[in-house]
N, C-alpha and C positions, 0 to 999 in steps of 0.2 A: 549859526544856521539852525533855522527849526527841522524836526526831525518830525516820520510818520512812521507808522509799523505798514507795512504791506504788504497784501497779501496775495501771491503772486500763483497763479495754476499751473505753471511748465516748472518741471524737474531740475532748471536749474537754476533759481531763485528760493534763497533760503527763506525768504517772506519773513525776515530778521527788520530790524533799525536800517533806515538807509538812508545816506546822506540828500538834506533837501534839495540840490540840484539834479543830482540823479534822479530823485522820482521825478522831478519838475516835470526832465527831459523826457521819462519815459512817459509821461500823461500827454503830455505836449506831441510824442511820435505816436503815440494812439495804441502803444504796447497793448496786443492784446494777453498780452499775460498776465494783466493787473485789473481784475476783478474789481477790488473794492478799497478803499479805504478806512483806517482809522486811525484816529488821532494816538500819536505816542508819544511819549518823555513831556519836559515843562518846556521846551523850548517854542513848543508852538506857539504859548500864550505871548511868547514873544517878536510874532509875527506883527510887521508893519502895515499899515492901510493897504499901502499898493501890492503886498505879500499876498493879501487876502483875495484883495481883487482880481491878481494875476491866478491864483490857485482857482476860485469862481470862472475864469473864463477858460482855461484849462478843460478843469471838468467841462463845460458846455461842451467844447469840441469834442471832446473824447466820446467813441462808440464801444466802448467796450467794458465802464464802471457798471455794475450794476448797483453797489451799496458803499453808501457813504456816509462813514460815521463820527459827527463831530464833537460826540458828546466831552462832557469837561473838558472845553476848547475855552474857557473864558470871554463866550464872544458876546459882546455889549449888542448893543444898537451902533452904535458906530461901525464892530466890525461886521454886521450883518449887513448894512449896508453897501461896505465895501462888496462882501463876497457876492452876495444879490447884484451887483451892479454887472459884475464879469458874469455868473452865473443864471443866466437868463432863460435857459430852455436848457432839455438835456431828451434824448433819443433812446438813452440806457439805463438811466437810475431806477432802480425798481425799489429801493428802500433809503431812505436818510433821517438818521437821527441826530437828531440837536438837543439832544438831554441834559439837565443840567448843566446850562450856560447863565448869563446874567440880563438877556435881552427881554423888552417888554412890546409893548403894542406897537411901538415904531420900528421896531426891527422886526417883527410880521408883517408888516405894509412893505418891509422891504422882498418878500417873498412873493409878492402881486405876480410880478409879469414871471417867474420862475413855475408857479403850480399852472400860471395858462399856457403851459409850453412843455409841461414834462408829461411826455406821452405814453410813457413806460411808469411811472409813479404810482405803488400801489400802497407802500409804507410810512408815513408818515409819522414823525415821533419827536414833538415839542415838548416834551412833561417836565416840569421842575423847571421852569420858567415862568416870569413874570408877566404873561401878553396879555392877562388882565379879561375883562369882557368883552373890551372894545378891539381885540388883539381876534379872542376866540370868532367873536362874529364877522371880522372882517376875512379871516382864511377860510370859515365857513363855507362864506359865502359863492367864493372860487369854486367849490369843490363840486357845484352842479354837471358840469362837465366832466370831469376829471375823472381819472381812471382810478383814483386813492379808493382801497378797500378798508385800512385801518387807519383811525386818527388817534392819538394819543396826545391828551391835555391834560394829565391828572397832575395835581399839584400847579396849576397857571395860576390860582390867586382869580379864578371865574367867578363870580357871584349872580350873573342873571345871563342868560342866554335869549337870544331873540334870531328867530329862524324863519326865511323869508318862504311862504307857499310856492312862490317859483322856482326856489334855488336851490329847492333839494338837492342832494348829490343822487345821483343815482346809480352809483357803484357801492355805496359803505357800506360794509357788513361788518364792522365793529366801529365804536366809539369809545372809549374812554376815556372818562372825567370826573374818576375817584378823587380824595380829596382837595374838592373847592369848596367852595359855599354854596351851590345848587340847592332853591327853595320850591316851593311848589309853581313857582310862577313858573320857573324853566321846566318843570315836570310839564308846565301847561305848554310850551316849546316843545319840547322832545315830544310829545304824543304827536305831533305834526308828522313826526318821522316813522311813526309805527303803525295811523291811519290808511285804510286805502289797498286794494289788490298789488300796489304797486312797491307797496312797502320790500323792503331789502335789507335792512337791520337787522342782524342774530344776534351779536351781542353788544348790551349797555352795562357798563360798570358806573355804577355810583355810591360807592363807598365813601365813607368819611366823609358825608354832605348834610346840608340841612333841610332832609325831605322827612315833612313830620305827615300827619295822617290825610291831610288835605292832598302831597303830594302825594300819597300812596293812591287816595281815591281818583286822579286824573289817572294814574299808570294802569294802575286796575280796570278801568272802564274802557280803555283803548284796550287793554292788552285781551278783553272777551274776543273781540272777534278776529285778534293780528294772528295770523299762522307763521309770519318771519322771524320774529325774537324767540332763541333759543337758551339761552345765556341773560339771568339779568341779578346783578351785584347791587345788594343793599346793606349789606352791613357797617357798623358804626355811625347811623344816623340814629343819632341819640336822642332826637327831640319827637324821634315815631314811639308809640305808646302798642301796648298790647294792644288794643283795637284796630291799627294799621296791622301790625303784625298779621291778625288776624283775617282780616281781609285778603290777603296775599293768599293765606289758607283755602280761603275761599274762593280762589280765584281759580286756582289748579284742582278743589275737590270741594265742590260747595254740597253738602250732604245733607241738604233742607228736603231732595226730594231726589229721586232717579233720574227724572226730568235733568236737573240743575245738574246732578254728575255728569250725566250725558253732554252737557250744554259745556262744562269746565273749562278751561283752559288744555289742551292736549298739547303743547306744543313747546312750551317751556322745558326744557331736559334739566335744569339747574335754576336755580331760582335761593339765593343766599341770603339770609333776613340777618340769622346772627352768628356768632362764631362759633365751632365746634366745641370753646372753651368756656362758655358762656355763664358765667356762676346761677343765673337765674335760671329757675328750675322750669319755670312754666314758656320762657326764650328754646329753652331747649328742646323741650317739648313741641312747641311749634314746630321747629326746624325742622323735627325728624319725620313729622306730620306731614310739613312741605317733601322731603325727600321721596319719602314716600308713595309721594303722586308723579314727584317730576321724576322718579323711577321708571314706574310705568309708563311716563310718555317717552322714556327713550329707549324704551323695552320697542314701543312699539309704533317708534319716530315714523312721519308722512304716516302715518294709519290712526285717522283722529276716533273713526269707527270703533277702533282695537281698543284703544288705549281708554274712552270714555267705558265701553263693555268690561275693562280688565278692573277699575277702579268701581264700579259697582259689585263685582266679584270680590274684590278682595278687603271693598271697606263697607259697603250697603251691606253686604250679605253674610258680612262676621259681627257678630253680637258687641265682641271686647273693641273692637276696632272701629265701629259707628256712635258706642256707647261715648266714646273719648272724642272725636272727632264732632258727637252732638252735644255734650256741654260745651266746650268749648264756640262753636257755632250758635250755639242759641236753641238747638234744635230740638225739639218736644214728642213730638207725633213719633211713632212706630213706622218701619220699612215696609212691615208688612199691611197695613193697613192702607199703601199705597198701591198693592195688587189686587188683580182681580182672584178672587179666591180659587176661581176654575184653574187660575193655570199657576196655584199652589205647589201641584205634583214636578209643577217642570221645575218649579224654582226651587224645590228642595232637590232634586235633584243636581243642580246645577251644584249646590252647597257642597252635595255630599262627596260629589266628581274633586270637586278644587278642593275643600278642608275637609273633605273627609279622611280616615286612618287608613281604610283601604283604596282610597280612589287616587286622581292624578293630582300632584300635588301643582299650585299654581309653578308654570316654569319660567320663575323670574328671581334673580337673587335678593329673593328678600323673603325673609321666614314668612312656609304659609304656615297658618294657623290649623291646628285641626278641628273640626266638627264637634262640638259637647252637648247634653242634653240637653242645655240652655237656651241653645238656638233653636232649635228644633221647639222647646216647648214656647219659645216666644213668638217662633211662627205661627206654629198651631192655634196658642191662645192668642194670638192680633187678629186670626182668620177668623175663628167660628161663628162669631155674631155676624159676619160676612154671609157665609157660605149657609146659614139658617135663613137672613133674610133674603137671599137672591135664589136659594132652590126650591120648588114646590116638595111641600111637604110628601103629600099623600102619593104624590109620584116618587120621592125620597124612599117612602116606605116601602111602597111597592115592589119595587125595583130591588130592594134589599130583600124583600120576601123571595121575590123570584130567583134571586141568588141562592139562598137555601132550599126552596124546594129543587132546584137544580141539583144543588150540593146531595141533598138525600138520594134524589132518582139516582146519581152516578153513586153514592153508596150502596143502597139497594142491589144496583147490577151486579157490582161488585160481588157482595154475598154472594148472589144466586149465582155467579161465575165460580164461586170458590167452592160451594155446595155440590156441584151437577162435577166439578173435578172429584170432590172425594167419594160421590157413587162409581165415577167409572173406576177409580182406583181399589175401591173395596167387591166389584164388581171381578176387577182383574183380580185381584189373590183371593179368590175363592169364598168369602165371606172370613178373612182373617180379621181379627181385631185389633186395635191398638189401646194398649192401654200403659201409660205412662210412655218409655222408650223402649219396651217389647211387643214383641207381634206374637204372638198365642195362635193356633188353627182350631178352631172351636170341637173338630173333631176326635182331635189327640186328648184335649181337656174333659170332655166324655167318656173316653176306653179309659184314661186315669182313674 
């Protein structure tokens, strides 16, 4: 007898080993105390054709499974066949995994009339499976309708994806399909999914694939203007070179101008090039470059306004941290030479508010920097040949004159305010005088 684990919600079901007639029956009476399944002990894998099919048509009837997990079930194409056969539609399943089994492209064709029929289906989870290309595009393709919010195909053995303009899913908000062999052509596939107001994708993982710099240039180019991708997995694609890498950079903080920050990617919160562990020093450096940005956009997630303003602030307008961010970019020119010199004053201010020692410190977990002479003198000297050629001299001067004779007239007053006090006071003590910290009456120092 194959045996399941189950997992039951009423108080008196130990959710232990049960013998397989017993659950049969209780799937078969619609027990609604039986949540969900998974696969337990090796006796399943000794489940006959008609075993599968019978369990497949079970589950269908049943209203009350929501997750059903068949992962290391042994199931071929033959037995997926069977259980697809009984398994037709379901009313209740909201997640099913089939993880590491042995079935290929013809055991996903057996899943056709199963995904156009399961009306509750939001988890889907094939990975460590052989369903091939022709496996992945065929369940794809189903999914336009379908209520599935995650797919999971990493490790399928995928090498080219082909995604039809009609058949988007228009539920997915993740995919994963770390490692296959995805090359830029499928990068040119998946952009299909991230194009368009309509787009619904937050996260793509594509780890361990073969997307080298060609694929990075498609993902980068849609990903300017997609606001849905939040989440996107690139590490162990080994055949992307530091000028991919680099891109990616540029994608979330392009630092060529204020413009291009402003313009950046704000929406990505995670964005994963290489590993935390990554012996390469200039990989790492990236990374933390990318973090950096896709910090700020989830400092100040839906506010693309915030987050473009916050990353000028804390990478434009810090000396150490544009300096690194513009070798690396290619970038020559000065920050400051991209301002108008007039509104100099507000932008040092701005510096001084967020890195400065006594101002507010940016409020985001990530060291701000503090303010040093360097910035300051690099503003000033990027400005002055600015601020020479765009103000009229002789009104320059003027204007500067009128400040000093101003300056004088209120000193002048002064005096004479401070003068016409010390009559009236030597006026009140009778003609006393002061001399040092004694006061003397001129008439006592006469009879002396």
């Amino acid at each position: 007898a194959a045996a399941y684990n189950m997992s039951a919600s009423s108080s008196d079901e130990d959710g232990g080993y049960c013998d397989w007639d017993y659950i049969l029956k209780r799937i078969k009476r619609n027990d609604p105390r039986f949540k969900s399944i998974t696969r337990g002990g090796e006796d399943i894998q000794n489940m006959t054709d008609e075993d599968w099919e019978e369990l497949g048509r079970d589950i269908a009837n049943n209203t009350h499974l929501t997750k059903v997990d068949l992962s290391y079930s042994s199931l071929n194409d033959q037995k997926m066949s069977f259980i697809f056969r009984g398994l037709t539609r379901s009313i209740s399943i909201e997640h099913l995994k089939l993880r590491h089994n042995r079935f290929g492209a013809i055991g996903a064709r057996s899943m056709v009339p199963f995904l156009q029929n399961a009306n509750s289906l939001t988890h889907l989870d094939l990975g460590y499976n052989n369903i091939l290309t022709e496996g992945f595009n065929l369940i794809f393709r189903e999914l336009r309708d379908s209520p599935i919010e995650t797919l999971n195909c990493c490790n399928c053995e995928i090498e080219s994806i082909e995604i039809d303009g009609e058949h988007i899913p228009r539920h997915l908000k993740s995919l994963l399909l770390s490692e296959n062999s995805i090359n830029a052509d499928g990068c040119r596939e998946l952009a299909k999914l991230l194009q368009g107001g309509d787009a619904t994708l937050d996260v793509l993982t594509l780890n361990n694939n073969r997307i080298d710099d060609e694929g990075v240039e498609i993902l980068v180019d849609v990903l300017q203007n997609n606001t849905s991708l939040t989440q996107l997995f690139l590490e162990k694609n080994h055949v992307m070179s530091k000028r991919g890498q680099i891109m990616l950079l540029k994608l979330v903080n392009n630092i060529s101008s204020i413009e291009a920050t402003l313009r950046s990617n704000q929406t990505l919160t995670e964005l994963e090039v290489s590993e935390p562990w990554e012996d390469e020093v200039e990989e790492y450096i990236i990374q933390r470059l990318i973090n950096v940005a896709t910090d700020i956009n989830r400092l100040y997630k839906h506010k693309p306004e915030r987050a473009g303003r916050g990353k000028v602030i804390k990478t434009q307008l810090h000396n150490e941290s544009r300096a690194e961010l513009a070798e690396l970019q290619g970038v020559h020119q000065s920050i400051y030479s991209q301002i108008d010199p007039l509104l100099l004053p507000e932008v040092l201010s701005i510096i001084g508010r967020r890195h400065g020692q006594g101002g507010i410190l940016i409020p985001w977990n990530l060291m701000a920097h503090k303010l040093d002479v360097e910035d300051m003198y690099v503003a000033l000297k990027s400005s002055v040949a600015g601020v020479i050629s765009i103000v009229n001299r002789k009104a320059c001067i003027q204007e500067k004159r009128d400040f000093y004779v101003a300056m004088v007239q209120q000193v002048n007053a002064k005096v004479a305010q401070l003068n016409a006090e010390l009559v009236a006071i030597e006026a009140a003590e009778g003609g006393a005088v002061y001399v040092g910290s004694e006061c003397r009456n001129s008439k006592r120092r006469r009879q002396a």
